[in-house]
Every structure is written in C-alpha cells, then in structure tokens.
C-alpha positions as CSV (number, residue, x, y, z in Angstrom):
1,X,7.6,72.0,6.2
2,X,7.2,75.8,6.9
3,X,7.5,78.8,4.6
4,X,10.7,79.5,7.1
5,X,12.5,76.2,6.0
6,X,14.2,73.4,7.4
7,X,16.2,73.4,10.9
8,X,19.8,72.5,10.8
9,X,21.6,69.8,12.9
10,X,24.6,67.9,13.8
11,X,25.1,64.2,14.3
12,X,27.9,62.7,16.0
13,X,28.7,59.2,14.9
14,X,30.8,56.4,16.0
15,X,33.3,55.6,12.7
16,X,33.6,57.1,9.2
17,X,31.0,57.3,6.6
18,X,31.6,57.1,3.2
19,X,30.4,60.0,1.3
20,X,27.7,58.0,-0.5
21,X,25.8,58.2,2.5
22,X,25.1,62.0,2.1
23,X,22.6,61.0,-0.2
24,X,20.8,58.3,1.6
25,X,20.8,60.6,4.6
26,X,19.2,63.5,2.6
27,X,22.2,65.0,1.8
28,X,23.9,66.0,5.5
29,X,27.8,66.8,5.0
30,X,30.1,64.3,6.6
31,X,32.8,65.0,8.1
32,X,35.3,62.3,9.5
33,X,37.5,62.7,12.6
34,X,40.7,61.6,13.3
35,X,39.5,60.2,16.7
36,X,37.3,57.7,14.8
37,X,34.3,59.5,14.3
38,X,32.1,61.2,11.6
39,X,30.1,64.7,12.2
40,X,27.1,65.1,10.2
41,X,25.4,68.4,10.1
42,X,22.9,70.0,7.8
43,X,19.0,71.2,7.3
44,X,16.4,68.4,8.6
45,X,12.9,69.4,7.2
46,X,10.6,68.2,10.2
47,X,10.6,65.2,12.3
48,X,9.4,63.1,10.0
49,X,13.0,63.2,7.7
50,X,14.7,63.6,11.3
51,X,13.4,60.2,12.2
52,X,14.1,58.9,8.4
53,X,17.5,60.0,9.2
54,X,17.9,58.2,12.7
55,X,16.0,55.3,11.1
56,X,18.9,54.5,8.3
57,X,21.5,55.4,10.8
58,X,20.4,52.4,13.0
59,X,19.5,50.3,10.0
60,X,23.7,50.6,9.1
61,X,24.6,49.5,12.4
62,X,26.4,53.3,13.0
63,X,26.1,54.5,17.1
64,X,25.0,58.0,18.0
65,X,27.2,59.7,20.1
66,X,25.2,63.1,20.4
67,X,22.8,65.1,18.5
68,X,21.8,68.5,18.8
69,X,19.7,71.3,16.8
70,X,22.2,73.8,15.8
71,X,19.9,76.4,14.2
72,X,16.4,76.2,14.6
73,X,13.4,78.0,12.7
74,X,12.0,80.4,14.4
75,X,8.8,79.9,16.8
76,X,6.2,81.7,14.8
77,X,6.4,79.4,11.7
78,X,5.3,76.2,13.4
C-alpha cells in the first residue's frame, strides 16, 4: 500500500447482501436496491485485496454487474 492510501470503488451485484458480508469483504458498505441489486463501494488497498474481494464474491455464487474505480490515488504514489 502507498503512503497516499487505498483507492475507492464500487461494485455492482446481482441480489442483496446481508450486512455481515462487509466484513468478509474488508468492510465495503452495501447498499441494496429495490431493483434487486446490491452496490458495494469503499477503499480497496491494492490489487491484491481487490482480487480477495472478487475472489469471495465468486466463491458466494453473487454475479458482477459492473465495477469501476471511483477515486483513485494519485499517479506519483505508485
């Protein structure tokens, strides 16, 4: 991880997550739709607890609709 921190993004998920997932997904808010979907969004250290991430959301059988960096560190601290 960099001195500038984490980058922050969303997942889009087919169906609603319980809110004990937050913690097994290193604690990314969840937010359910009424359309039958669940947003989860927050800081991702590197690509390593992005793939962690990915890697539990397959394990549970949930289907990623979209994903996309919202706020990203800035170039220089790579």
């Amino acid at each position: 991880m960099s001195a500038a921190g984490p980058s922050t993004y969303e997942l889009h998920v087919e169906g609603h997550l319980d809110d004990h997932w937050s913690n097994v997904l290193g604690g990314l808010a969840i937010t359910r739709h009424g359309d039958g979907t669940s947003t989860l969004a927050g800081p991702i250290a590197d690509q390593t607890q992005l793939h962690a991430v990915l890697a539990t959301l397959r394990d549970i059988g949930a289907t990623i609709l979209s994903l996309g960096l919202t706020e990203a560190r800035p170039e220089n601290s790579r």
